[in-house]
N, C-alpha and C positions, 0 to 999 in steps of 0.2 A: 214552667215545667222543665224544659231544657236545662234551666239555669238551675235549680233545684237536683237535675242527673250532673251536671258539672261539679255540683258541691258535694255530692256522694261519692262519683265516682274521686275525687282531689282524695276526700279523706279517708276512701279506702290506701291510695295512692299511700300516702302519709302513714295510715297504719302499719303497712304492708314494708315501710322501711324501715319506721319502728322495731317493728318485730324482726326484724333483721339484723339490726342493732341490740336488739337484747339480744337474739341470741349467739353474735360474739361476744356480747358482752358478759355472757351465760359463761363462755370461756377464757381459765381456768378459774374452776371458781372451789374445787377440791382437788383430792393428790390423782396422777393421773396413769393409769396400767400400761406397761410397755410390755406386750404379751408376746413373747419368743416362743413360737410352735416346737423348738427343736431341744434338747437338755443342755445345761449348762457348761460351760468349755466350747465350745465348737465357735466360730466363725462369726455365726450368726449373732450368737451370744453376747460374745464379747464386741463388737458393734453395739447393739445395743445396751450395752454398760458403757461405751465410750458416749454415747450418745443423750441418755438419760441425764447426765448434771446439766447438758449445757440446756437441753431443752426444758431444765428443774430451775436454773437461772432468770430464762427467756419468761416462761411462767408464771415464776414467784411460785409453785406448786411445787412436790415431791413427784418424781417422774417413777415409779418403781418397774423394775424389770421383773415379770412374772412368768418365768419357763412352765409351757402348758404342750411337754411333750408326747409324741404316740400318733401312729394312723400318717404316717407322713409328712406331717403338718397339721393335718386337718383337723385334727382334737385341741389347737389352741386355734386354729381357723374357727370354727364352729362356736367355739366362745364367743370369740369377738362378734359374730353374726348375732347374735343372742345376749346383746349388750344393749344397754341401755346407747340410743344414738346421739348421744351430745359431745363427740369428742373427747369423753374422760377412758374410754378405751380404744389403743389405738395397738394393730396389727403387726410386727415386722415380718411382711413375708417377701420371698425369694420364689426363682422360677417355676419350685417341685411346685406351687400353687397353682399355678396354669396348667401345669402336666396332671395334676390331679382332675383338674375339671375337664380333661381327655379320657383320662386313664379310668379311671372307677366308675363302674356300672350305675352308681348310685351314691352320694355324700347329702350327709343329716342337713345339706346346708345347698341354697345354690351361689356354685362361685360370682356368677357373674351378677344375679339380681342380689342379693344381698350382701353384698362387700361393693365398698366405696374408694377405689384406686387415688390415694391423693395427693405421692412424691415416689415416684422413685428418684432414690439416694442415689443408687448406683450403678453401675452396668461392673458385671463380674468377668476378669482375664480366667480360661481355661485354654489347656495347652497338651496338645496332641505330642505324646512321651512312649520310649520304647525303651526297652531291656537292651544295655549296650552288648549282649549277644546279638540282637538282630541287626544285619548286614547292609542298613540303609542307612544314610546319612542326612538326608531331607526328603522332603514330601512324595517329589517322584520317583523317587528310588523306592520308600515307600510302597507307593502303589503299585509300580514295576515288579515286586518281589509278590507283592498280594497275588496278582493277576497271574503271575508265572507258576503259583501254587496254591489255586484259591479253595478255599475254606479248610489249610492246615495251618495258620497267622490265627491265634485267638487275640480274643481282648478282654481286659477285665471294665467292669461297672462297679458302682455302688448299690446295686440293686435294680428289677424290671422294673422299666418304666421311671430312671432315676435321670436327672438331667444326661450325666454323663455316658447314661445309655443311648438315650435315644438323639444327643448331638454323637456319637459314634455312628449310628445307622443314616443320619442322614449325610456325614461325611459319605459312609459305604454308597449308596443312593445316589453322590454325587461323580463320583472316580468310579463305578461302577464295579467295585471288590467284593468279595467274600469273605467275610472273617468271622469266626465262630467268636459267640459270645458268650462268658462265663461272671458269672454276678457273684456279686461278694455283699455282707451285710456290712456296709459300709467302707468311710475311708480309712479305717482303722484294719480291716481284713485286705479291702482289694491293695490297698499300698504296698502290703509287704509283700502279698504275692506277686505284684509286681518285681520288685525287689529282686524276692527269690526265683524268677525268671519262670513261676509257673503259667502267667499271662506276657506275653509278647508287646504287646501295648494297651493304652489306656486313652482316654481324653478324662482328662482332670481339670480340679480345680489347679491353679496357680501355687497359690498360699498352700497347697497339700503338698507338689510336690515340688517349690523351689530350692528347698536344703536339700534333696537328693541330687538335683539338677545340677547344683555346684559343687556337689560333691564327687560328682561323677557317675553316681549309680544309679543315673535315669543319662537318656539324650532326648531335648526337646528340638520336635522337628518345626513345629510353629505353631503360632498360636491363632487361637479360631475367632476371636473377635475382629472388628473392623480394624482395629490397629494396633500398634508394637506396643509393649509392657515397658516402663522407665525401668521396671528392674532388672530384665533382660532386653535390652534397646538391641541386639544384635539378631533376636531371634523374628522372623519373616513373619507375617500372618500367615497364615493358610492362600489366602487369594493370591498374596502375594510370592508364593510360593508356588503356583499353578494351577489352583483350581476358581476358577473364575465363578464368581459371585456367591461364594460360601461363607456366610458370615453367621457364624453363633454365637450369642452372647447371652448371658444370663444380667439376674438381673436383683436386687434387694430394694423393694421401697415403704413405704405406710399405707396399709389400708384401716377404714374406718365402716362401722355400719352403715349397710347402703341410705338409710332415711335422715343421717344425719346430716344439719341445714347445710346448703351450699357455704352460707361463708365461714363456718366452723372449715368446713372439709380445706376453705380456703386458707382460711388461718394456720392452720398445722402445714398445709404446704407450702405456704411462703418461711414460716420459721424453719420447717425439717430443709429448705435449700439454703437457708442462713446457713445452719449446722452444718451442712453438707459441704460446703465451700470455707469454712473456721482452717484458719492457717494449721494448724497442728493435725486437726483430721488431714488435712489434703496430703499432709505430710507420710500420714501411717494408712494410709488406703491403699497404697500399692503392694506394702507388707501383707495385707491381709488378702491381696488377690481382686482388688475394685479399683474400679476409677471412677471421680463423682460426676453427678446427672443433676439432681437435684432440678427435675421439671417439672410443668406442669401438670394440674390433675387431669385436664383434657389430654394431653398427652401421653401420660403413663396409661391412662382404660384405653385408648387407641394400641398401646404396646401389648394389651395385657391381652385385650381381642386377639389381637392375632399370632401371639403365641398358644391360644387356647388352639385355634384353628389350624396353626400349621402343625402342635404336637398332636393333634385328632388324626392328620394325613398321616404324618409320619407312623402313628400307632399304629393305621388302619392297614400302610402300605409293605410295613413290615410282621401282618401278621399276629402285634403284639397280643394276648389275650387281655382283655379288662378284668379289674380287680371286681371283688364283691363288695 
């Protein structure tokens, strides 16, 4: 009898890796959806158009980039949740993802149980910039003019609830200022008001505002991730700049439907940190405001946890109201 549970239990064993093996070996076995939640041109886009041959190579498959914009993100999020789970549709999302499963009362979709975190590519440079009418030259002086005058220093956003809003309020949060917030639909409006000096300052992306930066029509005071940009090596972090343990960084990686098999999920992560580290990307990731990651999938859902959780506080401690 024993001996008979040993040969059952062996060839469930056996099955059990079988089927494991089919189905990576299920992968790529048609062309395969690179669905960019945001419209074509932007940042994100163009990523995954750099990214799609090399992963159509790796494959032997057609990788096609399919913009599924609207809702934040969340209307080409909600596709991909509502995909077949074998790996033939795969997600590029960025930080608004996790601020959305804060921010919204309610999404067609849940972030966290049905979406499968399986690479983040990158960690994204964003960099705290002011109108060279304002009288500060770096961080403390900065804050020093806030505090001396608090809440007549506005700032512009990309919109409520948009990264670069709500790393602004947790800068405020931290330095303990005032500064009235004024949203703009996008990087295409808050920019130039920037510009035209009707917002004071901004936390932006990088890539948005480095042609102004060198051209003289922005001053960057530092930037808010854990360290300095290779394309401004001169400019400080934030922490490094005075404010101890402030570190904001966004983020771009692949997700996949939550049921899809472990080694599928595993498969696209080990190739999307291939790509991620291809000498030519490494080369044009700074232009675009990233620097590459290319981690693990246990690693990335541990990032993506608790950026849900700290944009929850932040929302909660500023008041933010939640979308419909």
């Amino acid at each position: 009898m024993r001996h008979e549970i040993r040969v059952v239990a062996l060839a469930c064993a056996v099955a059990g890796l079988a089927s494991a093996g089919a189905h990576a070996q299920g992968f790529a076995s048609r062309p395969v959806r690179l669905v960019v939640p945001w419209a074509a041109g932007g940042t994100v886009d163009t990523v995954g158009r750099a990214i799609a041959p090399k992963l159509t190579e790796m494959w032997k498959q057609p990788v096609v980039v399919e913009n599924r914009a609207g809702a934040g993100g969340n209307i080409g999020a909600d596709a991909v949740t509502k995909a077949a789970p074998d790996g033939h549709t795969i997600l590029v999302g960025i930080t608004a993802l996790a601020i959305s499963a804060a921010l919204y009362k309610q999404l067609p979709f849940d972030p966290v149980k049905d979406l499968a975190p399986a690479s983040q590519m990158t960690a994204s440079f964003t960099v705290l910039v002011v109108h060279p009418s304002v009288p500060a030259q770096n961080v403390r002086e900065f804050v020093a003019l806030a505090k001396s005058q608090p809440g007549k220093l506005n700032y512009g956003s990309t919109g409520p609830g948009s990264p670069p809003h709500l790393t602004m309020e947790l800068f405020k949060s931290a330095t303990g200022i005032n500064l009235l917030h004024v949203p703009y639909k996008g990087d295409a409006f808050q920019i130039p008001a920037l510009l035209a000096g009707e917002v004071q300052a901004a936390i932006t992306p990088l890539a948005a505002a480095i042609g102004h930066i060198k051209a003289g029509k922005l001053r960057v005071l530092a930037m808010t991730g854990a360290k300095r940009s290779a394309v401004i090596p001169d400019v400080p972090t934030v922490v490094e700049a005075g404010v101890p343990g402030f570190v904001e960084q966004g983020w771009l990686g692949l997700f996949l439907p939550s049921a899809t098999p472990r080694e599928v999920v595993n498969r696209i992560s080990a190739d999307a940190a291939r790509v991620t580290h291809m000498p030519d990307l490494i080369a044009r990731w700074p232009g675009w405001g990233y620097e590459p990651v290319g981690g693990k999938p246990e690693e990335f859902a541990a990032q993506y946890r608790r950026d849900i959780e700290r944009f929850s506080r932040v929302i909660r401690e500023a008041n933010i109201p939640k979308l419909d």
